[in-house]
N, C-alpha and C positions, 0 to 999 in steps of 0.2 A: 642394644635395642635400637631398633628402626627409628630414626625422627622425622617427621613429615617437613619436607623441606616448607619454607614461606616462597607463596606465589612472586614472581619475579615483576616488577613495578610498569608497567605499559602507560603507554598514553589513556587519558581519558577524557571524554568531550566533555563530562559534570566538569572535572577540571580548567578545563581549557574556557566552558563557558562562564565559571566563575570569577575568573581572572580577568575574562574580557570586560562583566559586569563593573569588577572593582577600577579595572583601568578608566571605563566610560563613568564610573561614578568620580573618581578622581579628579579625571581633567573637568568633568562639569561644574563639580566644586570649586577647585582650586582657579576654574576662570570667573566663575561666579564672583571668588572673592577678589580675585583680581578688579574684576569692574565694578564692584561695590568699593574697592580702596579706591582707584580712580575715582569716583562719585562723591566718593566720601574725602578725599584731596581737596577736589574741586568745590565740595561743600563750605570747607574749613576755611578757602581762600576769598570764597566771596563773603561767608562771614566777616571774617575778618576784614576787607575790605571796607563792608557796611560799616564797620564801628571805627576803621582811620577815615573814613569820609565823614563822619557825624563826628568825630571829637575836633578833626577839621573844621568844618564849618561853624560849627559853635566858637571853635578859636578863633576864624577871624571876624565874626560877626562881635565879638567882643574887645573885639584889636582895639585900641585905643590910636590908634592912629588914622582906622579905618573909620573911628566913630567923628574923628575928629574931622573929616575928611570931606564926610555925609555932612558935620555938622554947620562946617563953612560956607555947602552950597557952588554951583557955580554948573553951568550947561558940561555936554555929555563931555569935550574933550578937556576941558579941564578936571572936573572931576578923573577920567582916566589916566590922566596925565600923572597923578599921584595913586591912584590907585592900582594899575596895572604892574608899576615895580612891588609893590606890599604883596600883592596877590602870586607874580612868581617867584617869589623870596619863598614864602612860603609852597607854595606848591612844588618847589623843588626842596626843598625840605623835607617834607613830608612824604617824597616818592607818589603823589597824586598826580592825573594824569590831566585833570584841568581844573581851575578855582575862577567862577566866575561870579562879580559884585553886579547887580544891576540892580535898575530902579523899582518900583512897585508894577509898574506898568511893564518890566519884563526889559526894557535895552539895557544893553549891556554896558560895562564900566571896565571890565577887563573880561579877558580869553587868552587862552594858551595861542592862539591863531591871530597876532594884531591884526589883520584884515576884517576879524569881525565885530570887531570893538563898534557901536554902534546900533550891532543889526538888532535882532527883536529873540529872546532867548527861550529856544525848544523844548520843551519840557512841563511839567508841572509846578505852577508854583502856587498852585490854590491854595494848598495844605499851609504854607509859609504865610501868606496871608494871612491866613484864618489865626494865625501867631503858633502854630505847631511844626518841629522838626518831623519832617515824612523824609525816609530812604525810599526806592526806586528803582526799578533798573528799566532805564529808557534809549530808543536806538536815538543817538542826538546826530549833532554834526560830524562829529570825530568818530561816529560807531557807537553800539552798543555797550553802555558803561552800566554801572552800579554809582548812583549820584542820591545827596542828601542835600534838601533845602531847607531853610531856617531861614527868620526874618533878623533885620536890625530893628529893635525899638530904640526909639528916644523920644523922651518924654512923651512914655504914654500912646507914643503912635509910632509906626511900621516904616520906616524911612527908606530901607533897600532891603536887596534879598539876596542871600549868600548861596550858594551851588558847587558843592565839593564832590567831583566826581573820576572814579577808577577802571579804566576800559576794559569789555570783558576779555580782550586779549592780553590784555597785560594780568590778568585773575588767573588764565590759560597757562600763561608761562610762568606764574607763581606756583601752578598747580603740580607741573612738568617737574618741579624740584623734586617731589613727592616720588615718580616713576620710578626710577631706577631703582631706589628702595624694594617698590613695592610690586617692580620686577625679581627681583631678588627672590625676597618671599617665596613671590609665587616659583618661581624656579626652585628651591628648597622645597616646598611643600609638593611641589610635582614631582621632582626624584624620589623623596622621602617617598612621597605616596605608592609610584611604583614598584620602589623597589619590597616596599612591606607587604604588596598584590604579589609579586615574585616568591616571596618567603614565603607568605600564606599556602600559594597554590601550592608552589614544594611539598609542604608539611603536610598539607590536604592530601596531595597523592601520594605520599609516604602513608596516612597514617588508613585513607580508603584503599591502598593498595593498589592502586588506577581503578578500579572499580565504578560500575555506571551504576545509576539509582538502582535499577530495577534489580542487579545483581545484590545489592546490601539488601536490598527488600528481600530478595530469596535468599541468602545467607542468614538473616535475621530469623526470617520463617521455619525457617529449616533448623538452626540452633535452636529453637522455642520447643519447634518440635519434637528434635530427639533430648533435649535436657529434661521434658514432662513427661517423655516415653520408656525411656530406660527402667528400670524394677530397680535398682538400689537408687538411695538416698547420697545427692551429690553437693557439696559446699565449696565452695571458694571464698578462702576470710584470706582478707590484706592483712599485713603484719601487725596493723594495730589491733586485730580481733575484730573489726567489723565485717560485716558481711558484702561481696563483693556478685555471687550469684550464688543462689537458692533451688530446687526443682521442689516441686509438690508433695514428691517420696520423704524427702529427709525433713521437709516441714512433719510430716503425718507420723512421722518418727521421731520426732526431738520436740517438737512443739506442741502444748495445749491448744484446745480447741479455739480459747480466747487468742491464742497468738499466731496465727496464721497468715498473717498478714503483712511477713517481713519484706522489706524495700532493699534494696540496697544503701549501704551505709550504715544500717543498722547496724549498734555491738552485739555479739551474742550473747551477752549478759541480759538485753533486753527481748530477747524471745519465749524465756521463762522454763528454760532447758531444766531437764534433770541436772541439779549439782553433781550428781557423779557421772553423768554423760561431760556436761562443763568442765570438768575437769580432764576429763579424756582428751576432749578439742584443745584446751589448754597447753597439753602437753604437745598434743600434736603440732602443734603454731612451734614447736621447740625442735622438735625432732621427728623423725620418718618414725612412720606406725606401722605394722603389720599386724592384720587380724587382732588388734588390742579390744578385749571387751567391754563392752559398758550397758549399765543396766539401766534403761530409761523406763520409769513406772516398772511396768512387768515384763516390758521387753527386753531382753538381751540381744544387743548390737556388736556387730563386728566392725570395727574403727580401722580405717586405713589413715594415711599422710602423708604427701610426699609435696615439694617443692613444686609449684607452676613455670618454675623460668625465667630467667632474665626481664624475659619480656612481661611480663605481668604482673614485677615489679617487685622491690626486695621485700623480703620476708613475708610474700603470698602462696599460701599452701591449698591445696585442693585436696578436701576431705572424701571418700569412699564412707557410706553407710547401709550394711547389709542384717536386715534381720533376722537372726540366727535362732527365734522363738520354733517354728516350724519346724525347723534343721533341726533342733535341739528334740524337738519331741517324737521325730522320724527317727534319730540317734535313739532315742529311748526304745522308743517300739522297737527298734533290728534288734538291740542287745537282750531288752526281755526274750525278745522272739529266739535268741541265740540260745538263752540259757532254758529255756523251758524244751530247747530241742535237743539240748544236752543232756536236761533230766528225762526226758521221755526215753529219750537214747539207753540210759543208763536205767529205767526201771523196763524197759523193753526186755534187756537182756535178764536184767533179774528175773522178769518175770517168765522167762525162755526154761531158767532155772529150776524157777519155783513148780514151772509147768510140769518138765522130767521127774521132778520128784514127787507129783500126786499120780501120773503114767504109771511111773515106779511102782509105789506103794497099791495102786490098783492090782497091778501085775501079780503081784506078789499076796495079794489077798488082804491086806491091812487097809480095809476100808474106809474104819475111821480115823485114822491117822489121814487116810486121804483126804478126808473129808478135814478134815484139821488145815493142813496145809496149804487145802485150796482157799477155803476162809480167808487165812492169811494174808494167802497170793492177793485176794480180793480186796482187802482193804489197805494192802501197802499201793496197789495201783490204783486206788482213790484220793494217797495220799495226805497231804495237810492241808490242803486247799479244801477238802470239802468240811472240815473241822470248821475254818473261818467262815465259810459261806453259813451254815446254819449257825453261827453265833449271830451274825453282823447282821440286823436287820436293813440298812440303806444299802439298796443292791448294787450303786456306783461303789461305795465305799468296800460291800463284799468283794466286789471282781478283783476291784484293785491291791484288800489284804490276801487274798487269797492265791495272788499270783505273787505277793512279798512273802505268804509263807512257803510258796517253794521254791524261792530267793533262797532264804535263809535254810533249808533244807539243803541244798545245794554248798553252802557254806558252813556244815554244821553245827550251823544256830540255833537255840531254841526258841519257839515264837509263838507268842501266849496274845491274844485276843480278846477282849472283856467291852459285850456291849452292852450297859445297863441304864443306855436309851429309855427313858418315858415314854411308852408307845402312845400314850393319850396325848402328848404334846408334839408329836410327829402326824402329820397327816399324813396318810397312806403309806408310813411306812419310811417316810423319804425324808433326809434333812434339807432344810430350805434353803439349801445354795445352789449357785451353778456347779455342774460334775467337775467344770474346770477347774473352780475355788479348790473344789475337796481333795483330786487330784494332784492337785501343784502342793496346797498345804500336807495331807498326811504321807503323799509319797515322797514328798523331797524329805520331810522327819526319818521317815523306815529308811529309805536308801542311805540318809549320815549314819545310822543307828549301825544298819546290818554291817554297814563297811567299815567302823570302828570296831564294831565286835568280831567282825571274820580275822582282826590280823591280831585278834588275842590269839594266846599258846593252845595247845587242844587240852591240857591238862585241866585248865581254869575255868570259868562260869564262863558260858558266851550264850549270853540271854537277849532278847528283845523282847518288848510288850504292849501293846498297845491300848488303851482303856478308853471308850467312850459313855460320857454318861452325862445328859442333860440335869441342870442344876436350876431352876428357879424358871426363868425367860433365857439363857445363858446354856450353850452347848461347851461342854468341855474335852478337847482332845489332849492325851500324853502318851507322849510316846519316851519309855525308858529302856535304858540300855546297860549292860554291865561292864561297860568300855569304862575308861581312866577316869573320864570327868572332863570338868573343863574348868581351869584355874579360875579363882575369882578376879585376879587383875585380866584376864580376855573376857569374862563374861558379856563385859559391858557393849565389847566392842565385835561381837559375833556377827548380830546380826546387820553389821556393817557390811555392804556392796567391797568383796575384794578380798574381806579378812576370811583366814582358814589358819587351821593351829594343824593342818595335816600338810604333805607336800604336794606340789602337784605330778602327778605323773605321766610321763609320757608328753607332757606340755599341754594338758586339756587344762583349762580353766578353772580354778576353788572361788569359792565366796561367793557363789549364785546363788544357789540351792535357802541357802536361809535368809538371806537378802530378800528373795524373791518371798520366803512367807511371811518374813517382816510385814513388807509392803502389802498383799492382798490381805494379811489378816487386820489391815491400819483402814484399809480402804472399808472393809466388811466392818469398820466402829469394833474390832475387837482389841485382845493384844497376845504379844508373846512372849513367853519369860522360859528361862531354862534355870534349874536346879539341878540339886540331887537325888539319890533316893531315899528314900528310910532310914536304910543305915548306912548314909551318908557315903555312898559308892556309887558308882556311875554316873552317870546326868538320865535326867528327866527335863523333856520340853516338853513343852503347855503351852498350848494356845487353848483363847477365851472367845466365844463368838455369840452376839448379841441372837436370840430368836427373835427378838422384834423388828420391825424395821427391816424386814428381810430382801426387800424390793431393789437388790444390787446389780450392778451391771454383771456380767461374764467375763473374766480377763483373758485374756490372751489365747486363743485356739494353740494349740501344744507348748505349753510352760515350761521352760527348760528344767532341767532334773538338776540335781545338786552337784554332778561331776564338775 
């Protein structure tokens, strides 16, 4: 078999434009965070700064040497004279970039700069005053720093004022520590990023097949199309049994009215299938189906299965669902039609027969004998059909015995008719079902009957009968036969979808036929039981059907037959 090769992979600009996207989203990102880590370095180191220039300054305004220093007294260069080593003792200590002691009034007592020892100190120092430590970041003499001022108290009152502060260039090249890191990073996170836009688009054109929107738009369009247009019922279940695609046919065929609604993903346990169609699908998931049947409600379905493909993923089968009701009942009509052209065929020539020999007998002057023979001729060429039409008063149910007794004529059977119908509880005549209900119930009975009893011997009884006779509110049909019976261990299980205690022949399908009038006689509130007869030889089926409540739907336009 032909396989339709897969379209060969081309460039596509959907692609190509995706990839561009992720690239520009990438480097936007990944610099973004880039100068957010710088920021956020730079953030970290003037903090940090802030709080060694504040536990600084606290320090030395606490210094016991510096207090002792202040407390001595003495004009600006003596006091510097001892305070200038304390303060770059410390400030070289502490990696601070200057610690300067001055008086309330702002001169200064020490500087990183001895040149300015003296001058008048730049800055804020109201807050220290006012006896509160304030940080800052002020452009001073040395630059732009980050500085913290606090006062000295003694006794009670504000004696100098301390000033510990961190250049913002030296915060800069604290910061700098941070880069390469956070070069790093971002170098990592920018490969990393392109190369997963690389794979993406790969996968993307692998799995669009290069394909541009508009093209999956008409491919999408177009599968919608023909999967809702086709006349058989199509499925596609993944190997766990969930439903992978659906069309509208095989929903209208497998699924109740309430479940119509299936998604994908769905199990087919939860579509509300016929249990014996479910079980068909079941097997299918297992193995290749041809023409397998299954009987959903009253339809009879032709089940396929076969394997989707590699590509579609293991144990993914794509189901075929063709309704073979109509087939079934076009099958019926040719072979009636077949066989009634065979009996006409064969009373034709009889009657060719019977004709020569009332010619004959005219010839020859034996008139009443003519007259005898043509009588005859007359009534064998009316045959058994017209027997059942004047019994049967329901004129679907006449046509259709009437064409079963010359079935059974045909097979020489004998076939007995009895309708003792309540005409007062029959209006006009008619029993109150659909012709379909009557159809599928008493012909699929007569067709198991006649075809049990035609492959009896010729020597033996080969009888069928059929009896109809209204009982209460309750119509009653039986149809019995002089065939073997039916064991009591199968009884149970007859009118099971599937079971037949006969072979199948030629490979047509058994276990429809009484299946199918289980079901419509279940639907119609009736029931069906099979026995024996009298004296306890052959089988007798009986179905029961409510008069009341008559208001049922129609089943199935041609009901398949019991073959």
């Amino acid at each position: 078999m032909l396989r339709p090769s897969r379209p060969s992979l081309r460039r596509s600009r959907l692609v190509r434009r995706l990839f561009v996207l992720q690239v520009v989203t990438v480097l936007l990102t990944v610099g973004s965070l880039t100068a957010l880590g710088v920021v956020g370095a730079r953030e970290l180191e003037h903090d940090a700064a802030a709080r060694l220039t504040t536990a600084t300054a606290l320090s030395v305004a606490a210094d016991p040497e510096v207090v002792e220093t202040l407390r001595a007294g003495g004009d600006v260069d003596a006091l510097s004279a001892r305070l200038q080593p304390v303060a770059e003792r410390i400030r070289i200590a502490t990696g601070t970039s200057f610690i300067v002691v001055m008086s309330p009034d702002g001169v200064r007592y020490s500087h990183y700069d001895p040149t300015r020892i003296g001058g008048p100190y730049q800055g804020n120092i109201a807050p220290a005053l006012a006896g509160r430590t304030d940080t800052e970041i002020y452009p001073g003499t040395l630059g732009p720093s980050v500085r913290t001022v606090t006062p000295v108290v003694m006794d009670g009152r504000i004696a100098a004022v301390v000033s510990v502060g961190v250049l913002q260039t030296r915060i800069s090249d604290l910061a700098l520590r941070w880069l390469p890191a956070i070069v790093a990073a971002a170098g990592t996170a920018l490969l990393l990023g392109l190369g997963l836009a690389a794979l993406l688009a790969r996968r993307l054109r692998r799995q669009t097949l290069g394909l541009e929107p508009e093209e999956i738009t008409a491919a999408y369009t177009h599968h919608e199309a023909v999967l809702h247009a086709v006349g058989e019922g199509l499925l596609v279940v993944d190997g766990d049994g969930r439903l992978v695609v659906v069309n509208a046919e095989a929903l209208r065929l497998l699924a109740p009215a309430g479940h119509r609604d299936a998604a994908p993903g769905r199990p087919l346990s939860g579509l509300g299938i016929d249990p014996a169609v479910l079980s068909v699908l079941r097997r299918g998931l297992r193995e290749n189906l041809h023409d397998a049947t299954a009987l959903a409600g009253e339809r009879m379905l032709l089940v396929n299965s076969r394997h989707a493909g590699p590509a579609a993923g293991p144990g993914t089968r794509v189901f075929t669902l063709r309704d073979r009701t109509e087939l079934a009942g076009v099958l019926r009509e040719r072979d009636l039609a077949r066989d009634k052209v065979a009996a006409l065929s064969g009373q034709a020539h009889e009657f060719a027969n019977r004709l020569q020999t009332v010619l004959t007998l005219i010839e020859l002057g034996d008139t009443s004998d003519a007259a005898a023979a043509g009588s005859a001729a007359l009534d064998r060429t009316r045959g058994p059909g017209a027997r059942v039409t004047a019994e049967v008063h329901d004129p679907v149910l006449a046509a259709l015995l009437a064409d079963k007794a010359w079935q059974a004529a045909e097979y020489d059977v004998a076939f007995e008719v009895t309708d003792a119908c309540d005409p007062d509880v029959l209006p006009d005549q008619r029993l109150p079902f659909a012709a379909d209900d009557l159809v599928s119930l008493v012909g699929n009975l007569v067709d198991n009957a006649i075809e049990v009893v035609a492959e009896l011997p010729r020597d033996t009884e080969r009888r069928v009968s059929v009896t109809l006779r209204t009982t209460g509110d309750e119509l009653l049909a039986e149809v019995a036969d002089s065939g073997p019976g039916v064991p009591e261990e199968t009884a149970s299980e007859l009118f099971t979808f599937g079971f037949s205690t006969r072979a199948t022949p030629e490979g047509r399908p058994r276990g429809i036929g009484l299946a199918l009038v289980d079901r419509i006689t279940r639907r119609l509130g009736g029931t069906a039981a099979v026995g024996t007869r009298d004296d306890g030889s052959g089988a007798v089926f009986t179905v029961r059907l409510p008069l009341a409540g008559r208001a049922s739907a129609p089943g199935p336009t041609g009901s398949p037959s019991a073959h």
